[in-house]
C-alpha positions in Angstrom: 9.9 -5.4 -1.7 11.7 -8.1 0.0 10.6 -11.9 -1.2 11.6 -14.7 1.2 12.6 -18.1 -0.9 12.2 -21.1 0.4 15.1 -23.5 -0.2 13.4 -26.0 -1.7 12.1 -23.6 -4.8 15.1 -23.8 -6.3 15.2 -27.7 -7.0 13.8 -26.7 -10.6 16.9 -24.3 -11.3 15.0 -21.1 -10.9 17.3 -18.3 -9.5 16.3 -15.3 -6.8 17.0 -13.0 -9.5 14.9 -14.7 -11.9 12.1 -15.5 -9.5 12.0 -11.4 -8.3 11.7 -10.5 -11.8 8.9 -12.3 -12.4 7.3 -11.3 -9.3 7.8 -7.9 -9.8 7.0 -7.7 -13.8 4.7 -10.0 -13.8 2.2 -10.8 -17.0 -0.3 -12.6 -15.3 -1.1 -13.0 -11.5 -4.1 -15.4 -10.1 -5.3 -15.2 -6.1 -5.5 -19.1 -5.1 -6.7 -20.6 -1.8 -4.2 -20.1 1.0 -3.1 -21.8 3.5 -4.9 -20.4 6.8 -6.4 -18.1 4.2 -3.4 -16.1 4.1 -3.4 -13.9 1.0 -1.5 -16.3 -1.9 -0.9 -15.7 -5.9 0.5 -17.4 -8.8 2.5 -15.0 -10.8 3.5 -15.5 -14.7 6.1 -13.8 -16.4 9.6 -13.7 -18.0 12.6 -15.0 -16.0 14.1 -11.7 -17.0 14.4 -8.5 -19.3 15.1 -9.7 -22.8 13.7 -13.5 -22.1 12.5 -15.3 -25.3 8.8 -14.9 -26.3 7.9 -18.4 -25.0 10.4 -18.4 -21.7 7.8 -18.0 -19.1 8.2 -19.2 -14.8 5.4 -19.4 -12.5 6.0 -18.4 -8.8 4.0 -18.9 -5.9 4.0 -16.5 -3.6 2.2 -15.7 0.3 1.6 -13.1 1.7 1.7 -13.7 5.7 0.0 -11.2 7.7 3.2 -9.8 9.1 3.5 -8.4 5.6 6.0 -11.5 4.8 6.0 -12.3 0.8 7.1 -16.1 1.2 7.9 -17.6 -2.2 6.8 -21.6 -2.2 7.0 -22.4 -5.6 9.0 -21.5 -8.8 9.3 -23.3 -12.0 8.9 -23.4 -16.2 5.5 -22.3 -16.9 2.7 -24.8 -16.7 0.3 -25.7 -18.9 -2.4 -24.8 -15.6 -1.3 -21.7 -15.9 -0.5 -20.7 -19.4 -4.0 -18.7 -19.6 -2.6 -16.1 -17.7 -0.2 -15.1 -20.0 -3.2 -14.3 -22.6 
């Protein structure tokens, strides 16, 4: 799977290796409302293998319909989307 990261996703210090992992082992994942209702999730999980109990990012993520994953957002877990992780 190839994930394309926007620049500006890593202003809250999450790295492509971290921002993959959670893509890929995910915990929780939520469809949302995309923009020209492109397919678009929120994905919840550990920044990497070994990450503390409560170290959690959430990542954004579109699917185009080229089949492009576009990451658009990346940060610490949020408390809107801490029920996904239940």
């Amino acid at each position: 799977m190839f994930l394309e990261i926007e620049d500006s996703v890593r202003k809250h210090g999450c790295t492509d290796a971290e921002i993959t992992y959670v893509v890929m082992h995910h915990i929780g994942r939520q469809g949302i409302r995309g923009v020209d209702n492109q397919a678009t999730f929120i994905f919840v999980g550990h920044p990497r293998a070994g990450a503390l109990e409560h170290d959690y990012l959430e990542v954004g993520v579109a699917k185009w319909k080229d089949g492009t994953l576009q990451v658009f957002h990346a940060m610490t877990l949020s408390s809107k989307w801490q029920r996904l992780i239940y």
